[in-house]
C-alpha positions as CSV (number, residue, x, y, z in Angstrom):
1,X,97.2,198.5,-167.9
2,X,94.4,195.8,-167.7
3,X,95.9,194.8,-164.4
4,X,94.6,198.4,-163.0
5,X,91.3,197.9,-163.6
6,X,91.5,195.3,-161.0
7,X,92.5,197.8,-158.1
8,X,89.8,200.3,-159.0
9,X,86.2,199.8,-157.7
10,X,84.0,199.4,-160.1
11,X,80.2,200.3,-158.9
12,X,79.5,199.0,-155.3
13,X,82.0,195.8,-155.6
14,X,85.0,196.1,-153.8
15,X,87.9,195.5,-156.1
16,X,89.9,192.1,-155.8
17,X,93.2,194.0,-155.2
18,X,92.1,196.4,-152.8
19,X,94.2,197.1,-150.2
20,X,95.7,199.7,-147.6
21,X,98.3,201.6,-149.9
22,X,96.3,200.4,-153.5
23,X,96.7,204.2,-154.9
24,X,100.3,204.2,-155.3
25,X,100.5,200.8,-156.7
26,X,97.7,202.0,-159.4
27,X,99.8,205.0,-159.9
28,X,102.7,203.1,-160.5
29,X,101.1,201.0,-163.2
30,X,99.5,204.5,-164.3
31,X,103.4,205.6,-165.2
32,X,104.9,202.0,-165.9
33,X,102.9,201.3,-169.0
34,X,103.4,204.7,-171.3
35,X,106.9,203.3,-170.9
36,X,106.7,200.1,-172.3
37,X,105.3,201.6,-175.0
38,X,107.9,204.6,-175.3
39,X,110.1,201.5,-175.1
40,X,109.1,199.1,-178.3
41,X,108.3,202.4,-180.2
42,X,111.7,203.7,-179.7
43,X,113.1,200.7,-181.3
44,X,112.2,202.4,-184.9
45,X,114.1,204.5,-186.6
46,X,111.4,206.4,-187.7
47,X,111.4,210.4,-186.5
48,X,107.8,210.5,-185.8
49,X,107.8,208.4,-183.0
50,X,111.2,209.4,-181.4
51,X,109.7,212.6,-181.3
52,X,105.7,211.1,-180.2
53,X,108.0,209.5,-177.6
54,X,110.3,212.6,-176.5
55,X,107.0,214.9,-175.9
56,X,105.2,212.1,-174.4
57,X,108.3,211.4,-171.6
58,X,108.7,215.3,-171.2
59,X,104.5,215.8,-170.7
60,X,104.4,212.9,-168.3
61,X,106.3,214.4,-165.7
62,X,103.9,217.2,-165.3
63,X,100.2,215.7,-165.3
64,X,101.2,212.7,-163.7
65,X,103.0,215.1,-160.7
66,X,99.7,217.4,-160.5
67,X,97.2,214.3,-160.6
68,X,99.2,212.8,-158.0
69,X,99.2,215.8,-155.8
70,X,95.6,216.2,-156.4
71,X,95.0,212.1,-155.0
72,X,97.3,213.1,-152.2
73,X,95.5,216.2,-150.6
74,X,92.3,213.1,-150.0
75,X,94.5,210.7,-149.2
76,X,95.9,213.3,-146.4
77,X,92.3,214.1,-145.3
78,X,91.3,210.6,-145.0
79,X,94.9,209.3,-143.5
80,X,94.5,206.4,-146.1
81,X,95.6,205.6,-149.2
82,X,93.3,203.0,-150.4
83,X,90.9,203.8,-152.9
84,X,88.1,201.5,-151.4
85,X,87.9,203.4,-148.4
86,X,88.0,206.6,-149.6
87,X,85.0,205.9,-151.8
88,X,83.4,204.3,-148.9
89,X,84.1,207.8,-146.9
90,X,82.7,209.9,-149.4
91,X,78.5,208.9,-149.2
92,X,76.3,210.4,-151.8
93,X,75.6,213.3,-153.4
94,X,76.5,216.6,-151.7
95,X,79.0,214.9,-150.0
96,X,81.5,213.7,-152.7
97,X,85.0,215.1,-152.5
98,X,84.2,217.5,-155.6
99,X,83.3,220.2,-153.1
100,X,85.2,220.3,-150.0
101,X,88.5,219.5,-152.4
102,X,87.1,222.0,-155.0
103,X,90.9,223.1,-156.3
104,X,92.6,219.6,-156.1
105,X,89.4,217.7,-158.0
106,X,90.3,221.0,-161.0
107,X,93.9,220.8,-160.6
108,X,93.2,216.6,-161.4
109,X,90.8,217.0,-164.2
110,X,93.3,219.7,-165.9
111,X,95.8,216.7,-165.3
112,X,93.2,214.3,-166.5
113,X,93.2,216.0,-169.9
114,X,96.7,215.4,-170.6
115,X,96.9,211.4,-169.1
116,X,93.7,210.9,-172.2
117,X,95.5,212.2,-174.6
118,X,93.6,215.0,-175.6
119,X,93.4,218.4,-176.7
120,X,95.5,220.4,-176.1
121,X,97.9,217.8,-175.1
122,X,97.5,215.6,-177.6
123,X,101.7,215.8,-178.7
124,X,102.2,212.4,-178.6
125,X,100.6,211.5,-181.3
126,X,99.6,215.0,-183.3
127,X,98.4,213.2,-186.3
128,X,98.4,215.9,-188.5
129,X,102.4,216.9,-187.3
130,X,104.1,213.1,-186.5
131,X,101.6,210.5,-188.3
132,X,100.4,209.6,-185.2
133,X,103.9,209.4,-183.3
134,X,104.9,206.2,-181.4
135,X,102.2,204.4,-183.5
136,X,103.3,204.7,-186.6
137,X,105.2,202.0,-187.1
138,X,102.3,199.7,-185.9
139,X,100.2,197.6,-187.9
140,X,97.4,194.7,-187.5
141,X,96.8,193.0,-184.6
142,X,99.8,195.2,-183.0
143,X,98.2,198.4,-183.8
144,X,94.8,196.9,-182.5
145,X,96.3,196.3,-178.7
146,X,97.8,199.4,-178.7
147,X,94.1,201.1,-179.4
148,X,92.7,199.1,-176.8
149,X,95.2,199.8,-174.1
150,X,94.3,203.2,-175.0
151,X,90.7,202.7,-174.4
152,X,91.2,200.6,-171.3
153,X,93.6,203.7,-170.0
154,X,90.6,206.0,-170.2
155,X,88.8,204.0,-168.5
156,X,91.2,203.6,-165.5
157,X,91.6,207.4,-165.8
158,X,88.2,208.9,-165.6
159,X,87.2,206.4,-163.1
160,X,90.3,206.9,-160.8
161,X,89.0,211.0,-161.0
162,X,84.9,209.3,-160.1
163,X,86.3,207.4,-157.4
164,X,88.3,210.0,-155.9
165,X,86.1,212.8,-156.5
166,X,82.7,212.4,-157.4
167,X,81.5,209.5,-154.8
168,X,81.9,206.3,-156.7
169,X,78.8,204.9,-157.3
170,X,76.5,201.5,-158.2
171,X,77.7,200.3,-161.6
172,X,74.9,202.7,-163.7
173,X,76.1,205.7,-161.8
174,X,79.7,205.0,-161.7
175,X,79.0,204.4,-166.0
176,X,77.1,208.2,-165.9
177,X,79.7,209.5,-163.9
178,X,82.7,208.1,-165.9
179,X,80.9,209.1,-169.2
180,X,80.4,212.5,-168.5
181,X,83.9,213.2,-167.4
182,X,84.9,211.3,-171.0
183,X,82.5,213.7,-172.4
184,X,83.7,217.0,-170.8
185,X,87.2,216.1,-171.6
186,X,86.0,215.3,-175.9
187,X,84.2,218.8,-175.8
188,X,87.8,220.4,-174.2
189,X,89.3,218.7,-177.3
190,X,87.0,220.1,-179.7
191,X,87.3,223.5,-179.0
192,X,91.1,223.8,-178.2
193,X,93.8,224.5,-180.1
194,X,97.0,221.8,-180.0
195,X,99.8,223.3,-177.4
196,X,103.6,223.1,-178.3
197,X,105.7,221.1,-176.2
198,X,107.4,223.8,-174.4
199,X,103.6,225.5,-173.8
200,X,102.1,222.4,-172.4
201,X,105.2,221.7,-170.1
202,X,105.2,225.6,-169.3
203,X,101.4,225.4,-168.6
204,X,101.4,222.5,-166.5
205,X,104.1,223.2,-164.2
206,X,102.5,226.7,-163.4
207,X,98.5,227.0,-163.4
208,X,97.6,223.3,-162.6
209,X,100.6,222.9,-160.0
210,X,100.0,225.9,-158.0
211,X,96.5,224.6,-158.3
212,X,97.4,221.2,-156.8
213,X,99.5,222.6,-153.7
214,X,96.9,225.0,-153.2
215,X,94.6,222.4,-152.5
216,X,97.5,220.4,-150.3
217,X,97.7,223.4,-148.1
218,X,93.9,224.1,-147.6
219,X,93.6,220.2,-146.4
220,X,96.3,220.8,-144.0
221,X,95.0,223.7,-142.5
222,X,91.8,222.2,-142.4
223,X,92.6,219.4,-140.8
C-alpha cells in the first residue's frame, strides 16, 4: 500500500511513478493488498477472522467494481488513464469533474465508504460481532503495521476520489479537500446502522452500480 502513494499526485508535484496507464496499476495495488492481508489472517484458526476475511472478499467485489466504473467514465472523457493528466485537465473550481460527472463522482464516494471501512460497511472487522475480524489475532508491532496500512489506505482512497473529482489541488488544498471527504465519510459512520453481508452486497450491486453505468452512458453520449 505505501507504494501507491507514490503514483498519486500529491498537491501540485507530479508523482514519481506517473505515467500513461498509472490508474490501473494504482487499482491493482488498491485490490492486491486487502489480499495479503486476507492471506496471513487466514492462517488462524480463529472464526472471527475467517469470517472478517469471507465478508471482506465477498464486499470487495462490489465497491471496488463501482469505484472503478466511476474512474473509467473520466478516464473515457479524457481518453487517458493517467491520473496526472486528468488532474491537470480538470483547472480550478467550477471546473472539477464533481459536476459534469455528477452521478459517477456519487456512485464513487458510495464506493469510497466501503474501501474505508466504514459504516455501514464496516463487516470486516464489526468489533462488537467478530472482535475485530482479520485482526484479532494480531498483536504488538504486527497489530501496529496493520493500523497504519489502514491509515495510509485512507489516505490513497480519499485522495484518489480529490484527484479524480474535485480538481487536485496545491498541497493545503489537496489536505482540505482530502479532509473533508474523511470527514463526510466519519459523519456517514456515525449516523448509520451496520449492514449485513447479504444487505451490503445486495445494496451495492443495485443503487451504486446502476449509478456508475449511468454515469458511463451519459459520458458516451456526451462525447
Amino acid at each position: 500500500m505505501p507504494l501507491s502513494l507514490f503514483f498519486l499526485p500529491l498537491g501540485n508535484s507530479r508523482p514519481l511513478l506517473s505515467f500513461e496507464g498509472d490508474l490501473f496499476v494504482l487499482f491493482y495495488l488498491l485490490v492486491i493488498a486487502p489480499l495479503g492481508m486476507a492471506l496471513g489472517a487466514g492462517e488462524a484458526a480463529n472464526p472471527n477472522a475467517t469470517i472478517g476475511i469471507a465478508r471482506g472478499l465477498t464486499l470487495m467485489l462490489g465497491y471496488e467494481l463501482i469505484f472503478f466504473l466511476s474512474a473509467l467514465a473520466v478516464m473515457v472523457k479524457f481518453n487517458t488513464a493517467s491520473l496526472w493528466k486528468i488532474v491537470e485537465l480538470q483547472g480550478t473550481f467550477p471546473d472539477w469533474n464533481l459536476f459534469p460527472f455528477f452521478l459517477s463522482a456519487f456512485a464513487g464516494l458510495i464506493a469510497l465508504q466501503g474501501m474505508m471501512g466504514e459504516k455501514p460497511f464496516d463487516l470486516i472487522v464489526a468489533p462488537h460481532e467478530i472482535a475485530s475480524g482479520p485482526m484479532v489475532e494480531y498483536n504488538g508491532k504486527y497489530l501496529g503495521l496493520l493500523q497504519l496500512y489502514h491509515a495510509i489506505a485512507i489516505v490513497v482512497e480519499t485522495g484518489l476520489f480529490v484527484n479524480l473529482f474535485l480538481g487536485g489541488g496545491s498541497i493545503l488544498t489537496f489536505i482540505l479537500k482530502t479532509f473533508f471527504v474523511f470527514m463526510l465519510a466519519v459523519t456517514v459512520d456515525n449516523i448509520m446502522p451496520r449492514f449485513r453481508i447479504g444487505q451490503a452486497v445486495k445494496f451495492y450491486w443495485k443503487y451504486p452500480l446502476i449509478i456508475s453505468l449511468l454515469g458511463i452512458l451519459v459520458v458516451f453520449i456526451w462525447r
